[in-house]
C-alpha positions in Angstrom: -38.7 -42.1 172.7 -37.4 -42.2 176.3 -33.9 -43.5 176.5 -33.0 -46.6 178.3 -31.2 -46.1 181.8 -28.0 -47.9 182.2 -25.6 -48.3 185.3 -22.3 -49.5 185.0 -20.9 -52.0 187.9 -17.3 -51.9 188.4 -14.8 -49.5 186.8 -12.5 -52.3 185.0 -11.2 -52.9 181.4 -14.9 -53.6 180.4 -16.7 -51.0 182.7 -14.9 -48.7 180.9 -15.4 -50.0 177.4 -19.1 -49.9 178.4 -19.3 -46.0 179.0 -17.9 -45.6 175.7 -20.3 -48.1 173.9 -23.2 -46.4 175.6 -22.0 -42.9 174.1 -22.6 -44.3 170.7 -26.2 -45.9 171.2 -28.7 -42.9 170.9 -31.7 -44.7 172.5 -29.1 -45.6 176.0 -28.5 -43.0 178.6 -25.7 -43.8 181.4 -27.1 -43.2 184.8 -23.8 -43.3 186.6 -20.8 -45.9 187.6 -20.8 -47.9 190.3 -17.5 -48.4 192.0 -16.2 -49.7 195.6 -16.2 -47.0 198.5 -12.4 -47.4 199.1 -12.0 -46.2 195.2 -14.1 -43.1 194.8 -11.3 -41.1 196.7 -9.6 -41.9 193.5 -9.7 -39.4 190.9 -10.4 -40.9 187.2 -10.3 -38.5 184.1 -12.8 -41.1 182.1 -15.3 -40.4 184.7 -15.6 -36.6 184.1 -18.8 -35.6 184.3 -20.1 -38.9 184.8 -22.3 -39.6 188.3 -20.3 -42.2 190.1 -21.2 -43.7 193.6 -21.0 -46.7 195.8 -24.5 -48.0 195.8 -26.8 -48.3 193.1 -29.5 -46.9 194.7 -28.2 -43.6 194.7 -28.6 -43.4 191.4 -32.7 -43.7 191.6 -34.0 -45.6 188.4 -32.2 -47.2 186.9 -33.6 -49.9 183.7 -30.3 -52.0 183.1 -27.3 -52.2 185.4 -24.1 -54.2 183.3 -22.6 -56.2 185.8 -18.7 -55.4 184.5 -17.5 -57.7 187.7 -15.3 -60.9 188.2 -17.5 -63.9 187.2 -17.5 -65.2 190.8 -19.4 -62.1 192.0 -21.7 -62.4 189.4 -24.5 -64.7 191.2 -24.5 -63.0 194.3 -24.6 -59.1 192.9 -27.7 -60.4 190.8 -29.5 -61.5 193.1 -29.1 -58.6 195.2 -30.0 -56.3 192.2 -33.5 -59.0 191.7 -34.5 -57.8 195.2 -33.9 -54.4 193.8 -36.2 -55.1 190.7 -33.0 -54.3 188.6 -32.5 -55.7 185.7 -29.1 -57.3 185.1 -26.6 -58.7 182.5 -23.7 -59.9 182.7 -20.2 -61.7 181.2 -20.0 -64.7 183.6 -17.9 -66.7 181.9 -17.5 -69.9 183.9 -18.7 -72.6 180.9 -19.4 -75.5 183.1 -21.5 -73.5 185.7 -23.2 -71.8 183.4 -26.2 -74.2 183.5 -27.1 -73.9 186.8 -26.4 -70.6 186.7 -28.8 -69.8 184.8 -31.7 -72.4 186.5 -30.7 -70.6 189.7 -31.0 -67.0 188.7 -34.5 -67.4 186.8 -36.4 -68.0 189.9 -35.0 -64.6 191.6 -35.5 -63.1 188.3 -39.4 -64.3 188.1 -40.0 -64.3 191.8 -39.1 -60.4 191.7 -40.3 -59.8 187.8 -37.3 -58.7 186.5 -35.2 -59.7 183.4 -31.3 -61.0 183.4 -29.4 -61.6 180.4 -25.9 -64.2 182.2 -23.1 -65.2 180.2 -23.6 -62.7 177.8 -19.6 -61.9 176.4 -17.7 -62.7 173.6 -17.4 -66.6 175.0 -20.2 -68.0 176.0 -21.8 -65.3 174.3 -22.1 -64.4 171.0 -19.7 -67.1 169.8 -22.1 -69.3 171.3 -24.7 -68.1 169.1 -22.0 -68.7 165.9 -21.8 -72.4 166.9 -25.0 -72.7 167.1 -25.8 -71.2 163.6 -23.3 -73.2 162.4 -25.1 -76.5 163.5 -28.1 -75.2 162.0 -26.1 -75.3 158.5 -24.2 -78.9 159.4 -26.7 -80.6 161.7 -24.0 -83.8 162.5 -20.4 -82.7 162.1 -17.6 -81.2 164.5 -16.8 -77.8 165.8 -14.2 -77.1 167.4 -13.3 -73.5 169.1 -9.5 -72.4 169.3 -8.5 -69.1 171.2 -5.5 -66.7 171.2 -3.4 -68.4 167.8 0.4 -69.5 168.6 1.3 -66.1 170.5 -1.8 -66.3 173.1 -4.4 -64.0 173.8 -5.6 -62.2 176.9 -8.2 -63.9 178.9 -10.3 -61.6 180.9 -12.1 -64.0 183.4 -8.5 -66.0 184.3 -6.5 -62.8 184.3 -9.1 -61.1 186.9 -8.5 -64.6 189.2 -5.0 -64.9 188.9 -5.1 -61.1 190.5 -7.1 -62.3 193.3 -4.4 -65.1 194.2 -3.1 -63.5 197.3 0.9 -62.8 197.2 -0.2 -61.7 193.2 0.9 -58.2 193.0 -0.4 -58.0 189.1 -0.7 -60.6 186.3 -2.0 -61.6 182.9 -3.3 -64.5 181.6 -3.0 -65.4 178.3 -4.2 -68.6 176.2 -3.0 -70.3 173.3 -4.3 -73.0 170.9 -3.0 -76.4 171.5 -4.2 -78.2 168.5 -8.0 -79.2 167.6 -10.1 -77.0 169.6 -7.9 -77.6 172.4 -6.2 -74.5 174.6 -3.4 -73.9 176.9 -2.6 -71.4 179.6 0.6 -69.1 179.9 0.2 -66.7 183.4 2.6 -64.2 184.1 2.9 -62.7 187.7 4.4 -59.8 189.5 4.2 -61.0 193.1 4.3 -58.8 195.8 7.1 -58.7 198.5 8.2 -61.8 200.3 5.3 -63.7 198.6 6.2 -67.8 198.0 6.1 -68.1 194.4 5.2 -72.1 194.7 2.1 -71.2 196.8 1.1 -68.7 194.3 1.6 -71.3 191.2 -0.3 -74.4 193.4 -3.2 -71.8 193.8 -3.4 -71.0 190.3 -3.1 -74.5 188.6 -5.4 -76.4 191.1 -8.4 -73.1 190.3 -11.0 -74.4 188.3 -10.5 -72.0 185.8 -7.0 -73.4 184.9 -7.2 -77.0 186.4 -8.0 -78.5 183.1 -5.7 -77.1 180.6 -2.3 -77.3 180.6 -0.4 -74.4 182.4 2.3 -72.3 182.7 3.1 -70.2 185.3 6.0 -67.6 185.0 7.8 -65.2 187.5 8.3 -61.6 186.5 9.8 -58.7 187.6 7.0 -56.5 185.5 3.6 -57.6 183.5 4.3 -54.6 181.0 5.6 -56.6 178.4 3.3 -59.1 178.4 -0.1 -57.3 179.0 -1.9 -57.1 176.0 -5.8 -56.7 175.8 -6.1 -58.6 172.5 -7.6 -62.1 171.5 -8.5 -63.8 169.0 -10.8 -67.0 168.1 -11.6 -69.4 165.4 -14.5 -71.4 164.8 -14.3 -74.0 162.9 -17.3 -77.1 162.2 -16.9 -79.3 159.0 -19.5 -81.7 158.4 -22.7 -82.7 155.6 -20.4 -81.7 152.6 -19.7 -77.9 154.3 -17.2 -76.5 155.7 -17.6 -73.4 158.1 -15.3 -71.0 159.7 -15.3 -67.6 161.4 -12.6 -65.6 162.8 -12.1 -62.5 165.3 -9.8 -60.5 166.9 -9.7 -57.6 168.8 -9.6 -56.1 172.0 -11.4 -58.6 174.2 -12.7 -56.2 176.8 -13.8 -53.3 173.9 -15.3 -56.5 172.4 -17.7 -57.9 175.5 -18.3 -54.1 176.6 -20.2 -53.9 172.9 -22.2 -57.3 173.2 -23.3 -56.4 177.2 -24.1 -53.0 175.5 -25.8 -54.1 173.0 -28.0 -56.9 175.3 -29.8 -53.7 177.3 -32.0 -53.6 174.0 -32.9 -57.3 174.2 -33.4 -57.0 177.8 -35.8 -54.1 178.2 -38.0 -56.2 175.2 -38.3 -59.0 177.7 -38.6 -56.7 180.3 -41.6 -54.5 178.8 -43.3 -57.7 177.6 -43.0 -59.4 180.8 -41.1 -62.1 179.2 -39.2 -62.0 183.2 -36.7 -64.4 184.0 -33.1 -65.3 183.4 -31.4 -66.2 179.8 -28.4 -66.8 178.2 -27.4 -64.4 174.7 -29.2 -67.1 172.5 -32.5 -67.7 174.1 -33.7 -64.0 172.8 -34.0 -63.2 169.8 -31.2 -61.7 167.8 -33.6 -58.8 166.5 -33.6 -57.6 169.4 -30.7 -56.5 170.3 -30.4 -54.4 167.4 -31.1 -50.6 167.4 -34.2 -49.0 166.1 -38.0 -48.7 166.8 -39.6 -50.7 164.0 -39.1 -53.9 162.4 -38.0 -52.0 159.4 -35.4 -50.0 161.2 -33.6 -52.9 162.7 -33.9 -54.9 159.1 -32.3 -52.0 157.6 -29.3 -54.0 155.8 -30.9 -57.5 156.2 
């Protein structure tokens, strides 16, 4: 069976828990990393005989590029990679855009016959498909989703903003439960030199990604004491005499690196069956983003 081509795009936390993901799936082949120009001058001992360039067209075919980039890149590098005929997926992880996101992405993705999988992390991801099981099992009721416990977890898509916030010399942002379902935010920043530390704290609060939660931002001298990759989540949905819950924790960019990883299957079955177009993680199927050949193979366990 011929292996399934993967590029990486962007040489972050997940990037890198992508390349080792792909070293464990015997039917995925990595093509080569995809990094900005101004960083290949940078040696990386991770990349070691790995192919890495600045344009994904160097690297000739190419089946599924994972798009391991801030969420606000996302719908522009897509739709560069449609006109490509690249497939795509990615960990865009802006809930309330996610939508039109997806309505806006399909049409590149049929126009140029090509398949995207968007949104597809931990959350909106496969937690998305948990909530949605669990409303299968309690069809009224309440769920309610709670991140990061008392001490706070890492958020990947506020923690790459925060960075972008310009007098932010590093930073991590971390959320914490604030009671039913309900989350807070706790950033900490390095700033760089001479940087106004109420500009940098107006920018962050009034961002979309932190406007509607309750937030805290705090001065540092260093990050290193607060930068933890970990998380943690809870799902919870009571409701026709059951009562559900599921629980994990982790690290969260080891844990989206597996799920993108793990969507190339799903996408390359749309993909060969001309199934084109642009989905979120629960619109496929869930067989089909296991490994194996047959039917048999990937019910092996069921």
């Amino acid at each position: 069976m011929q292996k399934i081509s993967v590029a990486i795009v962007g040489w972050g936390n997940v990037g890198r828990g992508c390349k080792r993901a792909i070293s464990e799936c015997s039917d995925l082949v990595l093509a080569g990393v995809v990094r900005r120009a101004s960083s290949l001058k940078y040696d990386d001992p991770d990349l070691e005989n790995t192919v890495v360039v600045s344009d994904i067209k160097e690297l000739g075919d190419v089946d599924v590029a994972l798009l391991c980039i801030p969420s606000r890149e996302v719908p522009e590098r897509v739709k560069q990679y449609h006109e490509m005929g690249i497939n795509t997926i990615d960990s865009y992880d802006e809930h309330s855009r996610i939508v039109s996101l997806r309505r806006e992405l399909d049409i590149s993705a049929k126009t140029k016959k090509v398949v995207s999988i968007t949104a597809a992390g931990w959350d909106p991801g496969t937690d998305s498909a948990i909530r949605a099981l669990m409303k299968i099992v309690s069809i009224t009721g309440f769920t309610s989703t709670t991140f990061g416990g008392e001490n706070g977890g890492r958020s990947m898509g506020h923690t790459v903003q925060v960075k972008q916030v310009p007098g932010v010399k590093d930073a991590v942002a971390l959320t914490l439960a604030n009671g039913r379902g309900k989350h807070k935010r706790k950033v900490y920043v390095e700033l760089q030199k001479d940087a106004d530390f109420a500009a940098v704290e107006n920018a962050i609060i009034t961002d979309p990604y932190f406007k509607n939660d309750p937030t805290e931002v705090i001065e540092v001298k260093s990050i290193n004491k607060y930068n933890t990759l970990n998380h943690s989540v809870c799902l919870e949905r009571t409701g026709m005499q059951v009562n559900q819950k599921y629980e994990a924790e982790g690290v969260n960019p080891e844990f989206t690196a597996n799920i993108m990883v793990s969507c190339v299957r799903a996408c390359m079955k749309a993909y060969v069956n001309e199934d084109y177009g642009t989905y979120t993680f629960i619109e496929r199927p869930l067989i089909d983003y296991l490994p194996g050949v047959t039917i048999d193979e990937k019910l092996e366990g069921y």
